[in-house]
C-alpha positions in Angstrom: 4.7 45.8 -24.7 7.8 45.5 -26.4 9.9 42.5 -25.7 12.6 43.0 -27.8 15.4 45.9 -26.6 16.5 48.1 -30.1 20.3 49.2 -31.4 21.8 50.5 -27.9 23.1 54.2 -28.1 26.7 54.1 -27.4 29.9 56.6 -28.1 33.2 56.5 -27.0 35.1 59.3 -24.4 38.9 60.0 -23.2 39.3 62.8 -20.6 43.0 64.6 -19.7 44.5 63.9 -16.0 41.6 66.4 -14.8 39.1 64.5 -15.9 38.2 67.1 -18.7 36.9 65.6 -21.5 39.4 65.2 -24.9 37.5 63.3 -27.1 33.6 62.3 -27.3 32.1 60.3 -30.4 29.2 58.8 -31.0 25.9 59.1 -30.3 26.4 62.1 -28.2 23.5 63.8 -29.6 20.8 61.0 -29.5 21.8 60.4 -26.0 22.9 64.0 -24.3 21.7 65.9 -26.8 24.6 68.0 -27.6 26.8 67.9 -30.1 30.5 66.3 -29.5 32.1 69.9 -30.1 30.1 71.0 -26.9 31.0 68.3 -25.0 34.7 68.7 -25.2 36.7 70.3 -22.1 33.2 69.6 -19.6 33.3 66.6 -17.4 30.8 63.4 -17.9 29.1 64.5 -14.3 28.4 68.1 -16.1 27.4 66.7 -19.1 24.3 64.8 -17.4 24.2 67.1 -15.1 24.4 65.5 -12.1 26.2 66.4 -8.9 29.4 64.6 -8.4 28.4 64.0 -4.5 25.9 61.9 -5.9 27.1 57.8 -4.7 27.8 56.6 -7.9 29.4 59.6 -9.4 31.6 59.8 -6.4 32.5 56.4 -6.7 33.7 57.0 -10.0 35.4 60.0 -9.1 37.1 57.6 -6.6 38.3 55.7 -9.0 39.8 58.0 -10.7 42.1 59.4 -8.0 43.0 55.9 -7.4 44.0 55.4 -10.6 41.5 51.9 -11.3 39.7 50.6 -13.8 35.8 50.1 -13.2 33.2 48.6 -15.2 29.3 48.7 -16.2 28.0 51.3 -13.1 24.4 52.6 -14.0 23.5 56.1 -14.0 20.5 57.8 -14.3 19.6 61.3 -15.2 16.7 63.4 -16.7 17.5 64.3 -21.2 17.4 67.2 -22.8 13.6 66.2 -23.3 13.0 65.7 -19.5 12.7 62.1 -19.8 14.9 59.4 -17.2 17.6 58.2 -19.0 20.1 55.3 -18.0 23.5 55.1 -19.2 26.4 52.0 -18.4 29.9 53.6 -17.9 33.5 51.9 -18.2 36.8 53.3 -17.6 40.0 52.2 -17.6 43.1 54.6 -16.4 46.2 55.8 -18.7 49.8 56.1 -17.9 53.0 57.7 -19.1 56.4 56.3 -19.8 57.2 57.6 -16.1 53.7 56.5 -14.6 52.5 59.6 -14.7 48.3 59.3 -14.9 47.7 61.0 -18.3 43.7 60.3 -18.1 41.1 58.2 -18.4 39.5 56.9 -21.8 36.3 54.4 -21.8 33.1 53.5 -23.2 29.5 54.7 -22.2 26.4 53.0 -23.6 22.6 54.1 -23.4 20.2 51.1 -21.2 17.3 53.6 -21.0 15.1 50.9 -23.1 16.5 47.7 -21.8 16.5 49.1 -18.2 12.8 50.2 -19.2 11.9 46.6 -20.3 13.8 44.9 -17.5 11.4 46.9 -15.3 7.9 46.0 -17.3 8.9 42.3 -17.0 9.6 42.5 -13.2 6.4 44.6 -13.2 4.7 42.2 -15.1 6.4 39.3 -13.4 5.0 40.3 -9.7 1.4 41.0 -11.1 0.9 37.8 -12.7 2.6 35.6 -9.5 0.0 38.0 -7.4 -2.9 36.8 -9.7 -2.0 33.3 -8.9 -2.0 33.9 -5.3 -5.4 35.1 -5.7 -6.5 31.9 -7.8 -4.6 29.5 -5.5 -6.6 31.3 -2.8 -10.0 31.1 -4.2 -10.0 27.5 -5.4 -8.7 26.3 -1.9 -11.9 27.3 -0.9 -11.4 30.3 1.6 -14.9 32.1 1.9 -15.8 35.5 -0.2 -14.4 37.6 2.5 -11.0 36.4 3.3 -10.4 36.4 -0.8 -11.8 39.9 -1.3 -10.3 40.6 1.7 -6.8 39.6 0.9 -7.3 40.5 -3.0 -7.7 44.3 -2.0 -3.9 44.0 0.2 -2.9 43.1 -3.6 -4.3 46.3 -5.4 -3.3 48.2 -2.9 0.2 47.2 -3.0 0.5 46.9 -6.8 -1.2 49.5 -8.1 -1.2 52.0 -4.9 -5.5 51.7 -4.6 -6.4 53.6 -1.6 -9.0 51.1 -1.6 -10.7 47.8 -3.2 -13.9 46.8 -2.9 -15.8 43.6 -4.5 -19.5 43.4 -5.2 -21.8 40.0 -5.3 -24.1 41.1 -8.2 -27.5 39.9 -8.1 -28.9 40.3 -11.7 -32.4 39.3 -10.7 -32.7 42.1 -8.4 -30.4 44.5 -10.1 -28.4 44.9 -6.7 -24.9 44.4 -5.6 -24.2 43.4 -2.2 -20.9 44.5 -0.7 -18.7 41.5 0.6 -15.6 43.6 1.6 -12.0 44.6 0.5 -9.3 46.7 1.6 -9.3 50.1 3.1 -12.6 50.1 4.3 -12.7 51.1 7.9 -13.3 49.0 10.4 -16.5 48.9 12.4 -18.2 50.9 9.3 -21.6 49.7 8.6 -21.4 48.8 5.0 -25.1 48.8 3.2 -26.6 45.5 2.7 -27.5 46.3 -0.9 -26.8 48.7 -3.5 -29.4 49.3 -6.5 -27.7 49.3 -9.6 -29.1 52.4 -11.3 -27.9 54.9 -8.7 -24.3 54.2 -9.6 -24.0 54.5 -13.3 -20.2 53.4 -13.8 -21.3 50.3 -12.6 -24.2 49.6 -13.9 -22.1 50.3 -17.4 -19.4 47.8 -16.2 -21.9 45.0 -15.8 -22.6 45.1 -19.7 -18.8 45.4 -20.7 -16.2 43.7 -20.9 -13.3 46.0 -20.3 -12.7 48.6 -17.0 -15.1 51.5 -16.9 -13.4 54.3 -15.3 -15.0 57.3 -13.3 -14.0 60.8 -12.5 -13.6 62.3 -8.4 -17.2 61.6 -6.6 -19.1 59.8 -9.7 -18.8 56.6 -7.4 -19.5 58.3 -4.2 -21.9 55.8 -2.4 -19.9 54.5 0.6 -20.7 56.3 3.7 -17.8 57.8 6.0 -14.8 57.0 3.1 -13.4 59.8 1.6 -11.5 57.6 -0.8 -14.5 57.3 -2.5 -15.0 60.6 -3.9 -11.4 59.4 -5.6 -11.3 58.7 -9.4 -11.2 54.8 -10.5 -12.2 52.0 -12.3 -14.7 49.2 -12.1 -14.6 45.7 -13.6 -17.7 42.9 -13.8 -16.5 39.4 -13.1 -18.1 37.1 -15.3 -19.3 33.4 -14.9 -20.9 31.2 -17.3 -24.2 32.7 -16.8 -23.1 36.3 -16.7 -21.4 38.4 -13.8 -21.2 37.1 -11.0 -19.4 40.0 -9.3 -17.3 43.7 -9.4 -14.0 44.8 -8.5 -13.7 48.5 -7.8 -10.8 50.3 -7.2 -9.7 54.0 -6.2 -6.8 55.7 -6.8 -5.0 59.1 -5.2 -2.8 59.6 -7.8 -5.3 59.9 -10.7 -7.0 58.1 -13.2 -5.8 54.5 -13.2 -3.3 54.2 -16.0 -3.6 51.5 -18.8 -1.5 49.3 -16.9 -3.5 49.3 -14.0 -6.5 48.5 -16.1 -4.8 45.8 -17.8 -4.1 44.5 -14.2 -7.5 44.7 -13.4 -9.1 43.1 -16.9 -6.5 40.1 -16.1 -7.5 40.0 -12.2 -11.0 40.0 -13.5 -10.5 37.3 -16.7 -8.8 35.0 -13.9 -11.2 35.1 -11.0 -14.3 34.4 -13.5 -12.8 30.5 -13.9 -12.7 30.2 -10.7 -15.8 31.2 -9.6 -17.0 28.7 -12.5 -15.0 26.1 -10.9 -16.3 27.0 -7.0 -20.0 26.6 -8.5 -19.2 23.4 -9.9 -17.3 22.3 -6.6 -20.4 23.6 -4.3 -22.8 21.5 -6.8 -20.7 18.6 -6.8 -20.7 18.7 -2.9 -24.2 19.3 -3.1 -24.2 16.7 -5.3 -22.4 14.0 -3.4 -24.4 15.2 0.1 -27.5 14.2 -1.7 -25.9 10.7 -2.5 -25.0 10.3 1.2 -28.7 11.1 2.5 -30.5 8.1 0.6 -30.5 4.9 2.1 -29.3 2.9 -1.2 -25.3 2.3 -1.8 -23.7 4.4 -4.7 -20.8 2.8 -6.6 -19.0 4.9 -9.1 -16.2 4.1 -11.4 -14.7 5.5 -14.3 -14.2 2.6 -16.6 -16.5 0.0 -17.9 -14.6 -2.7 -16.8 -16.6 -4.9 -14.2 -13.7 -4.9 -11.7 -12.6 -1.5 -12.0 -11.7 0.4 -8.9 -14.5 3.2 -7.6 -13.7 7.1 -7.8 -16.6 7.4 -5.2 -18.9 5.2 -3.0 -21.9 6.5 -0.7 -22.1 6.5 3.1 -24.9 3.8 2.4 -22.7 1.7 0.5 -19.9 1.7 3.1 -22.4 0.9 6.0 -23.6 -2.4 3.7 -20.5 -3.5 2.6 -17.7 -2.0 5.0 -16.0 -0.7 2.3 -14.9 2.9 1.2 -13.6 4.1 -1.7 -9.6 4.1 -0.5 -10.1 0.2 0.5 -11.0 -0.2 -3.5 -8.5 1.4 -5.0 -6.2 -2.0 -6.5 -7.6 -3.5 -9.4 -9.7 -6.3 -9.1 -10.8 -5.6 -5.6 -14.3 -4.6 -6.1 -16.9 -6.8 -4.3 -19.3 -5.5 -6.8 -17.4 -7.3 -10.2 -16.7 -10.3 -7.9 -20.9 -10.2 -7.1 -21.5 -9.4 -10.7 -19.5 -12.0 -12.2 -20.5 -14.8 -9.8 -23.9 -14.6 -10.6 -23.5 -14.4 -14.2 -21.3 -17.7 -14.2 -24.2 -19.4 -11.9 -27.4 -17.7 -14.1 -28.4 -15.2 -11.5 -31.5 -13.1 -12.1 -30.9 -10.4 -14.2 -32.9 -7.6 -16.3 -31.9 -5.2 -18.8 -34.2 -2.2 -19.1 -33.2 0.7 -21.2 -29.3 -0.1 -20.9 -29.7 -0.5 -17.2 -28.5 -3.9 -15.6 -30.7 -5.2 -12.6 -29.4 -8.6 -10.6 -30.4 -10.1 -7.1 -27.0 -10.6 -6.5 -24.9 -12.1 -3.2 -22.8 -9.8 -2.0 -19.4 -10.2 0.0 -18.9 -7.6 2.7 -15.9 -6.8 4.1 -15.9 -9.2 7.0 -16.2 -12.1 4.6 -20.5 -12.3 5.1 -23.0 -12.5 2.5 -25.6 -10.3 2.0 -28.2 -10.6 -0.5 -28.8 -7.3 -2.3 -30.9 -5.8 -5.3 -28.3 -4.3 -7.7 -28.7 -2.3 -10.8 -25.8 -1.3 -13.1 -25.5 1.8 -15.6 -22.6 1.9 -17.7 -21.4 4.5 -20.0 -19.2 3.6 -22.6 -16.8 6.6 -23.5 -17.9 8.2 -26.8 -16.0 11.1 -28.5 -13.7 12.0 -26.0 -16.3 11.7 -23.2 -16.4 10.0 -19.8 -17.7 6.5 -19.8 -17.6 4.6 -16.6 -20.5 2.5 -14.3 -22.7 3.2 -12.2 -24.0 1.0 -9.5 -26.8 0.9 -7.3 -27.9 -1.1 -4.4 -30.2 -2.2 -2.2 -30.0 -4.7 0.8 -32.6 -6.7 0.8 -31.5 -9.4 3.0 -35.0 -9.2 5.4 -36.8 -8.8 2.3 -35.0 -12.4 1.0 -35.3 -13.9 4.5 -38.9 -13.1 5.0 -40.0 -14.9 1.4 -38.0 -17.8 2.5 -40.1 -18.0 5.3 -43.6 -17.8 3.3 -41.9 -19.9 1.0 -41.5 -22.3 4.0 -44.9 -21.6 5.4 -46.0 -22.8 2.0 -44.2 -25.7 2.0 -45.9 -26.4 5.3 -49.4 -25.7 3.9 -48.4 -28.7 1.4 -47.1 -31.0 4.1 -50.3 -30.7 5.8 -52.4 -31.7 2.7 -49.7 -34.3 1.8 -50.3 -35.2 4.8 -53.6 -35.3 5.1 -54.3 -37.3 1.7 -51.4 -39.8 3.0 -53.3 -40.4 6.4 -56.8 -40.9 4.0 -55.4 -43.7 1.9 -52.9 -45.0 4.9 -56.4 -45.3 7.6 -58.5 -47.5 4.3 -55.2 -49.4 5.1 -55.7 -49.9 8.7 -59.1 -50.8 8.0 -58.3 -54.1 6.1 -55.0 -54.6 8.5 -57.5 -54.3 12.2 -60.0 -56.6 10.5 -57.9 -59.1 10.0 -56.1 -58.6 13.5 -59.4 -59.2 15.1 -60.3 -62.5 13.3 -56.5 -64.0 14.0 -57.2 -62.8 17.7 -60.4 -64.3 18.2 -59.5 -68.0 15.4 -55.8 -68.8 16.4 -55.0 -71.5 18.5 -51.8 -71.5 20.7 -51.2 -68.2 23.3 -47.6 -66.9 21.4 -49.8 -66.6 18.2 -52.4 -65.0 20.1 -50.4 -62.4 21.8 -48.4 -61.4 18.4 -52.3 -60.8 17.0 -53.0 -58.5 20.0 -49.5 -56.5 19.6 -50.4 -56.7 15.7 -54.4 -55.3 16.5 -52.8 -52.8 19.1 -50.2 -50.9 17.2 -52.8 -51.3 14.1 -55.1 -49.0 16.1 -52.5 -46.8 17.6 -51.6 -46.2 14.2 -55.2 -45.3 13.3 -55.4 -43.1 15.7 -52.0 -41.1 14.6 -53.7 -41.1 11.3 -56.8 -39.1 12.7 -54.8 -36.9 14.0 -53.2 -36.4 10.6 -56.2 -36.2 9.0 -57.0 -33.3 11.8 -53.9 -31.4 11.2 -54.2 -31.5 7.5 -57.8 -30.4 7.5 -57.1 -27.5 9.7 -59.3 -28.7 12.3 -58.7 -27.3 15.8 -56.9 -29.7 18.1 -57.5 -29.3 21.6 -54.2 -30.0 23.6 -53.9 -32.4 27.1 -52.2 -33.1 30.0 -49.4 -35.9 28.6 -48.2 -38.1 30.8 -44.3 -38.7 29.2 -43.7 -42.0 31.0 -46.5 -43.9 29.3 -46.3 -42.2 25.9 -42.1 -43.0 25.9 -43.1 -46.8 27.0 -45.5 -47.2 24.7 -43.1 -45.7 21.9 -40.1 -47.7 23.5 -42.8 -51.4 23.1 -43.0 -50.3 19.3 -39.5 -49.2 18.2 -37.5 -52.4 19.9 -39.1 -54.2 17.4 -38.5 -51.3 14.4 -35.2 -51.2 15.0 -33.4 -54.4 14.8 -30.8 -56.1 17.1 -28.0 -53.7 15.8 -29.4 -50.7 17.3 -28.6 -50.7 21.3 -31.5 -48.2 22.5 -31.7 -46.6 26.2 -35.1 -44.5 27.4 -35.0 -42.4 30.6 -38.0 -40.0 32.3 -37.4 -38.2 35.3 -40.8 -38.7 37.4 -43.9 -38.5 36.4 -43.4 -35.3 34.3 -46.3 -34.0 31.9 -46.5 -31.8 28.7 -49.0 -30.0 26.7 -49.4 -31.7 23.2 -52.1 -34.2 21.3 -50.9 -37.6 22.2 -51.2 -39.0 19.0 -48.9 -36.3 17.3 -46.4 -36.5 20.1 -45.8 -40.2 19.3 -46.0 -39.6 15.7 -43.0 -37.0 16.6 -40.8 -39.2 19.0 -41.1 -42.2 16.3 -40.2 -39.7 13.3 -36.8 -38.3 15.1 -36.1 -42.4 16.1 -36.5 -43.8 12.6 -34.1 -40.7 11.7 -31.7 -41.8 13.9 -32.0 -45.0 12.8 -31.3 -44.0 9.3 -28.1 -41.9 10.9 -26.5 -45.6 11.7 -26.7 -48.0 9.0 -24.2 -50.1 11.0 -26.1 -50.0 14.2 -25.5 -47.8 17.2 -26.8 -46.2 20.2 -30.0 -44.5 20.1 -31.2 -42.6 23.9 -34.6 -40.7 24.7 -34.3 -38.7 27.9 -37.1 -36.6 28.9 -36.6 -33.6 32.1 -37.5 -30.4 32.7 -35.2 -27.9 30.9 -32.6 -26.3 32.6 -30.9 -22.6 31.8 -28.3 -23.2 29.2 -29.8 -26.2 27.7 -32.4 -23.6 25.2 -32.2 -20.7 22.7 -35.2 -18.6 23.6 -35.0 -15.1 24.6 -34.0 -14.8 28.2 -37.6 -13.4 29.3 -38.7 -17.3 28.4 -38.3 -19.2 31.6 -36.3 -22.5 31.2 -38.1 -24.5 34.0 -41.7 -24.1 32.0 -40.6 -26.6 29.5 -39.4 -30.1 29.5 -37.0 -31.1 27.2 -37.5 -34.5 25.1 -33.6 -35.6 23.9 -33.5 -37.7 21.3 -29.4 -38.8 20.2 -27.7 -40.7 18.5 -24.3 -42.3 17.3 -24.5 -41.7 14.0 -22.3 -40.0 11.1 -24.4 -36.4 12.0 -24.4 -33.7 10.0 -22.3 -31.3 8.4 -21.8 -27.8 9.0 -23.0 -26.5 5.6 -26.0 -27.7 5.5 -27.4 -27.8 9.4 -29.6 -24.9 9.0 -31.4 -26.3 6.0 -32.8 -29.6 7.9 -35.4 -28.0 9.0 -36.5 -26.9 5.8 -39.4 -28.8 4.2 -39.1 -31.5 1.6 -34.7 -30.6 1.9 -33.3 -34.4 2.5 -29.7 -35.7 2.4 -31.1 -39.6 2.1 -30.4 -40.8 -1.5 -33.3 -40.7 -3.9 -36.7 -43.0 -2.5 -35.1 -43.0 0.5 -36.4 -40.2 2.3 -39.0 -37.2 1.6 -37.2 -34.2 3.8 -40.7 -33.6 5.6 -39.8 -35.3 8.8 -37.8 -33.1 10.9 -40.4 -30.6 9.2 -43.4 -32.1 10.5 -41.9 -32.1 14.4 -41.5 -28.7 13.4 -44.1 -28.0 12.9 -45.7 -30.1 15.7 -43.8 -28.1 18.2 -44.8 -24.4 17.3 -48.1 -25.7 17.2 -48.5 -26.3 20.4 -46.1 -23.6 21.7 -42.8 -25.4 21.7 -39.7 -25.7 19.7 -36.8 -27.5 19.1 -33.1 -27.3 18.4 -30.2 -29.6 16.5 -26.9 -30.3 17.9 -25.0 -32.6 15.3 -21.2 -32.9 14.3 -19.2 -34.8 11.4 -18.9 -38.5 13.2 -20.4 -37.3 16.6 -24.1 -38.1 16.1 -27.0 -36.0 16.4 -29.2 -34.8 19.2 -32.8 -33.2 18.4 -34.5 -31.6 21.3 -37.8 -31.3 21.8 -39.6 -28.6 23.4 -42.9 -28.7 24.8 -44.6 -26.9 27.9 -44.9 -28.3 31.2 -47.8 -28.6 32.8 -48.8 -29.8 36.5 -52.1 -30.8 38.5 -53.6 -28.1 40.2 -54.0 -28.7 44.2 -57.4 -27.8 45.2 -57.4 -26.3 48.6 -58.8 -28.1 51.9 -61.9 -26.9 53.3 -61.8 -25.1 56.6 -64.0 -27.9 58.9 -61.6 -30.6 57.6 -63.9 -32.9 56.0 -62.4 -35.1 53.2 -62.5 -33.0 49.9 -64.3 -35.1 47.4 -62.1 -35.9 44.3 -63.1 -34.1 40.9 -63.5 -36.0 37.9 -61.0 -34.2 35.9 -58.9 -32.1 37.8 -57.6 -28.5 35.9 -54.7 -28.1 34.2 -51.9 -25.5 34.6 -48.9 -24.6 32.9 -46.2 -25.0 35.0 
């Protein structure tokens, strides 16, 4: 194409008042070609042989007779050679002395090339925006059809194709399929697959690179069309791997020209990209669908940088955390680098395997909980102009960290019961020596208040033997084999021992409602009630109120689930007035050998033990404390209740059994 117009033709003309032409030089000849001799006495409309009806001629003929000037009108007409030719005319009128018109005299210059080019940029201007239409259209992802579809509207209207088809080439098979275009008629079965080697300009087109045209009926394979016994051209378009596709189109008007095979080598060049770039998009879909299925949350940033924002997170990840990507996208925001950095500054677990960072790691969701989660990191660094950034997988393993706390706990159980077990051994050689010598001070001293503080001395020596036993029992994994408890006796006997334990600073206040009875080993329910009172005791180092309640559990007052009936347990209260306990660290009291008491002071297996006491016999118990409010510790247990034999029939006195059954209320 040439871009640049040459030297414009021109000459220069005068006519009489008739319009008859006087003088003509210049490039008459290159332009009308006819020599200026010729030319003289003929008007300009003869010259170019045109008629003077014609609009523009007549508007300069208008002129004239009106005596005005005009200026650059366009003409065209057919050379000497037959070619179109466009010439630019300007005239301007002369006058006598007396205002007579005497003629005209001007200037009339040869456009032909420039008005040639003008045209092949406009030309080339609308092909090139309809090639970008096309693109713009395929990468916003409209489907096969609408593109080849609209695509054949375009070589129709360009290039005057009576019709445009495209092909889906299957190389494997050697077929092309026929996905649709313009001018085909509607309703016309089209075949589902065309073999290759029955249409030979397209089987050529699939191994070249430039438009393969055909002559009238050598493409003749689509039933019902007459256009397609028209002459055309064919074009592969080519992916990465190959083609991917052809473009076919057919003319009326002949062979397609080299324009229209430039137009369709560019159509063809432009599409290829993008049908690289809707395989990449598809993968990447694919790609990120695959990411969504798995049950593990994706983090994905492009920078290195701990706390750089994600270009993509995973369904998963957004379920864990409540986060999606948009919620990220600030600096600094990332609960990831937050969880990362934390547990490098605290000397979290972490393992490096192969460039790949793995921490058990805390992690912040949305809402402001914690969640413990198994993360591993891979980071890229960027290398040679490439990509770097991280990526970062997850896992929540918060059951999985809540369940080995609780064989971790479990364990720590296991010890307490050999603790002990080995504590009640060496304590009961203790006892031995202490009931020994309570016996001989019972039976050698002299005066009754002596006396009596040897039999309270023997009696709590032997109760205390028997809670040892028990221990021993519980630490051997012995079976125990529960009773009927009577509370009133076992809170009295408890109430004789601790008025004495406690001290004159400690005001203490016991109430039973009736005679109420619970399922439990007597010795471990004492050993229970004394552990939560000396614990309370501790709670008031400047004295207090201590209170043990026992009744039968109302709704409201337990945690259970709601199929558990409240009235089948009796509740044993055990408060206090003490400093209680804070917030942070309520839910960890229960946890074995965990104790706030400064060091020697206390062991943390205690609350533990009644624990441990409850579940064992089918119970459980629950902590209400506050910051300078005290503590209250409930105790669980299940209520049991004499079974009424019925009376005989005759009415004779039912004898009494020895041990009458026991039932769970």
């Amino acid at each position: 194409m040439k871009l640049v117009p040459g030297r414009q033709p021109e000459l220069l003309w005068k006519t009489d008042s008739e319009f008859r032409l006087t003088r003509f030089e210049g490039a008459s000849q290159e332009i009308f070609g006819l020599s200026p001799s010729r030319a003289i006495g003929r008007t300009l409309w003869d010259i170019t042989g045109l008629d003077c009806q014609t609009s523009k001629w007549s508007k300069i003929i208008k002129y004239h007779k009106t005596h005005r000037s005009y200026d650059g009108i366009t003409l065209g007409f057919f050379g000497a050679d037959g070619s179109l030719r466009r010439i630019r005319v300007s005239g301007q009128p002369r006058f006598g002395k007396t205002g007579r018109l005497l003629g005209y005299h001007g200037r009339l210059i040869d456009v032909t090339e420039q008005e040639n080019l003008q045209l092949e940029m406009d030309d080339v201007l609308i092909r090139t925006q309809a090639i970008a239409e096309i693109a713009g259209l395929a990468t916003a992802g409209v489907t096969a059809e609408q593109l080849s579809e609209a695509a054949g509207r375009t070589f129709a209207t360009i290039l005057g194709a009576q019709l445009a088809c495209f092909f889906r080439y299957y190389r494997e098979r050697g077929e092309l399929r026929l996905l649709g275009g313009h001018g085909l008629p509607p309703g016309e079965p089209c075949p589902l697959a065309l073999p290759l080697e029955k249409v030979a300009p397209f089987a050529e087109a699939t191994g070249s690179a430039r438009p393969v045209t055909f002559g009238a009926g050598e493409a003749d394979f689509l039933p019902g069309l007459a256009a397609s016994r028209l002459p055309g051209a064919v074009m592969a378009i080519a992916n990465k791997s190959g083609p991917a596709g052809l473009v076919c189109i057919y003319l009326d008007g002949g062979k397609p020209s080299d324009a229209d095979l430039e137009f369709l080598q560019l159509f063809a060049a432009v599409l290829g990209p993008v049908s690289n770039y809707r395989r990449a998009e598809m993968r990447l879909k694919l790609y990120e669908e695959a990411l969504n299925t798995i049950d593990r949350g994706v983090f994905v940033s492009e920078s290195d940088i701990a706390d750089a924002p994600p270009v993509f997170v995973n369904k998963a990840f957004a379920r864990m955390t409540g986060y999606h990507a948009q919620d990220l996208s600030g600096p600094g925001g990332s609960p990831v680098g937050e969880a990362e950095q934390a547990t490098r500054l605290q000397g979290g677990t972490t393992v490096r395997v192969d460039g790949v960072t793995g921490d058990l790691v805390h992690l912040r969701r949305r809402d402001g909980s914690l969640f413990w989660t198994d993360l591993s990191t891979v980071t890229k660094d960027a290398d040679d102009a490439q990509f770097g950034g991280r990526i970062v997988v997850l896992s929540d393993v918060d059951e999985r960290v809540a369940l080995l706390e609780q064989i971790h706990a479990i364990e720590k159980v296991g010890l307490i019961g050999q603790l002990a077990g080995g504590m009640a051994h060496d304590f009961n050689n203790l006892l031995t020596v202490v009931i020994g010598n309570a016996e001989n001070l019972v039976d050698e001293v002299g005066t009754q208040k002596l006396r009596n503080s040897a039999i309270l001395i023997l009696e709590s020596a032997e109760r205390c033997a028997a809670m040892t036993r028990r221990l021993l029992d519980f630490g051997r994994k012995r079976h125990l084999v529960p009773e009927a408890i009577v509370l009133n006796d076992v809170l009295e006997t408890a109430g004789a021992f601790l008025r004495q334990a406690l001290g004159p600073k400690i005001e203490m206040d016991i109430s039973v409602e009736g005679g109420e009875q619970v399922l439990a080993d007597r010795g471990l329910l004492e050993s229970a009630i004394l552990n939560l009172a000396m614990n309370a005791r501790d709670a008031m180092p400047e004295g207090g109120k201590l209170t043990i309640s026992a009744r039968v559990a109302g709704p409201g007052l337990q945690t259970q689930p709601q199929s558990v009936e409240a009235c089948r347990y009796i509740e044993i209260a055990v408060s206090d007035s003490g400093h209680g306990i804070p917030e942070e660290i309520r839910s960890r009291v229960l946890e074995p050998f965990f104790t706030t008491k400064a060091r020697g002071q206390g062991s943390g297996i205690g609350l533990p033990l009644v624990h441990a006491f409850a579940r064992l016999f089918g119970g459980y118990i629950e902590i209400e404390s506050a910051p300078d409010k005290g503590t209250t510790v409930r105790l669980f247990l299940k209520r049991v209740m004499p079974v009424r034999l019925p009376r005989r029939v005759s009415g004779r006195k039912r004898m009494p059994a020895a041990a009458p059954p026991l039932q769970e209320a």
